[in-house]
N, C-alpha and C positions, 0 to 999 in steps of 0.2 A: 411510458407506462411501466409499473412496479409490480412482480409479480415474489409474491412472501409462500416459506412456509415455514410453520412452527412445530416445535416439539418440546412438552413439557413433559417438567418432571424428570429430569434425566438423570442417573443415579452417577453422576463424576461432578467433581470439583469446576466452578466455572473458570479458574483460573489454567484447569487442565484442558478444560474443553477452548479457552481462545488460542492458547498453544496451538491445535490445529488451524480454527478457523481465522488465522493472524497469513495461515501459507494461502489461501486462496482466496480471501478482498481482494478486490479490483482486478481479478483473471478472467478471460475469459473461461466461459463453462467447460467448453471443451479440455481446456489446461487443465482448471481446478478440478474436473471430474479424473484425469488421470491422473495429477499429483495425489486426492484421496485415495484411490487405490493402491498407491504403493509408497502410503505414510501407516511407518508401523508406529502406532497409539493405539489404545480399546477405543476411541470416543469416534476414530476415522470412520468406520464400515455405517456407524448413525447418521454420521456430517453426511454423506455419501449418500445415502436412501434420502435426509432429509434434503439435499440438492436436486437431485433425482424428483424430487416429488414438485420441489418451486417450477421444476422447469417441464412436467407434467400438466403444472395449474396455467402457465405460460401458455403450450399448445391448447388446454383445453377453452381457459377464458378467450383467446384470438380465435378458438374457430367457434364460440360459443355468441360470443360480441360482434363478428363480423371484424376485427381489429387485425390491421394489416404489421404481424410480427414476423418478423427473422428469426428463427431459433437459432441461426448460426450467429448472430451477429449479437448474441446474450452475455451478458458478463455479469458476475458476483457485485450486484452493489454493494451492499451490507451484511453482515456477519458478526451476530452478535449473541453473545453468551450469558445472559441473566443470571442474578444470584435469587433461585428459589428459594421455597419453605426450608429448613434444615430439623432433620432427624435427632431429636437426643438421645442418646445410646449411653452404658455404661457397663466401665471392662471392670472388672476385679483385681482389687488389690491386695497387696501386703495385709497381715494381720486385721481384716474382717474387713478393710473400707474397699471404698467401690471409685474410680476415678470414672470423671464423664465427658465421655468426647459427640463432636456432630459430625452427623453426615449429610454433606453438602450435594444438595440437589442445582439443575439447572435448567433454566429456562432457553432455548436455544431457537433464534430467528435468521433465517436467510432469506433476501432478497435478489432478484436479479432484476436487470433489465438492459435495455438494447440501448448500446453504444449507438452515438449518432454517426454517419458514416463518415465523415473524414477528421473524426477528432483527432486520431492518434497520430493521421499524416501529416506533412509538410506538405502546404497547398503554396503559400506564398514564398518566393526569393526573396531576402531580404535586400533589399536597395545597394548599401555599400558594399556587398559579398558581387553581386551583378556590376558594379563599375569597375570593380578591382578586375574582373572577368576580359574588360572592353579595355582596360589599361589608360582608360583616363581619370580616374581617380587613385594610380598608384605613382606615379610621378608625387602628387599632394599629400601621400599616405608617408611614402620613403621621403619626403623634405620635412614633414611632422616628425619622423622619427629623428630624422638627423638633426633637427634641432632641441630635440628633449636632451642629447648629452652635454650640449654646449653649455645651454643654460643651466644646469646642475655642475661642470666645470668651472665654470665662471662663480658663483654662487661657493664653492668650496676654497676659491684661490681668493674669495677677497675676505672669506669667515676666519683664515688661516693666518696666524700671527702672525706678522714678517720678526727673523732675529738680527739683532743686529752685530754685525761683522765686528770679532774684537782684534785688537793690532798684537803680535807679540813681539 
């Protein structure tokens, strides 16, 4: 389950705002909620409430739905910065003209949702790491290796000009 929250219309650059939200995709909450507070940008203390609030909609929908959520076990799905409407403004120039710049609004969406429980771990041994372990498949492993130099010695002794011996 996907729990979103949005804030529009935000008066910074989207390009400023994924600057932050690039530091906490795929963290868990707990991480990203403490990295936000001590990333100094202006756009932090908004990312911040607006996380704050995804993971407010999270407790409230699970106990609202009956949905059996982990709040601990939440992470940052997505984190995305929209390019909104844009402002035309115009600053004054030289000798009566008028230059015209915009002011870039943003459309800002965060998602979380709960990791399943043993993605991040190592559940399985892998096969050859467990024989090398037992020492019968490192006898096969060390006669593999000792045979890769031969064959590449051999292979350079016979690609290797021979010269031939002059008499003086």
């Amino acid at each position: 389950m996907e729990f979103t929250a949005k804030a529009r219309y935000m008066r910074i650059s989207p390009q400023k705002a994924r600057l932050v939200l690039g530091l906490i995709k795929g963290k868990r909450v707990e991480a990203a909620l403490n990295t936000l507070a001590f990333t100094n940008k202006g756009i932090a203390p908004a990312v911040l409430k607006l996380l704050r609030s995804a993971l407010e909609n999270a407790s409230y929908l699970s106990a609202e739905k009956g949905l059996d959520v982990d709040l601990d076990n939440l992470y940052v799905k997505n984190a995305i910065a929209n390019e909104g409407p844009r402002m035309k403004r115009i600053r004054p120039a030289p000798m009566g003209r008028a230059y015209r710049y915009q002011r870039r609004l943003t459309h800002i969406i965060v998602s979380v949702a709960e990791r399943n429980g043993g993605a991040g771990l190592v559940t399985k041994v892998d096969e050859p790491a467990a024989e090398a372990k037992t020492g019968q498949a490192g006898a096969k492993t060390a006669a593999a290796k000792k045979a890769a130099p031969k064959k590449t010695a051999a292979k350079k002794s016979a690609a290797a000009p021979k010269k031939k011996a002059v008499k003086a």
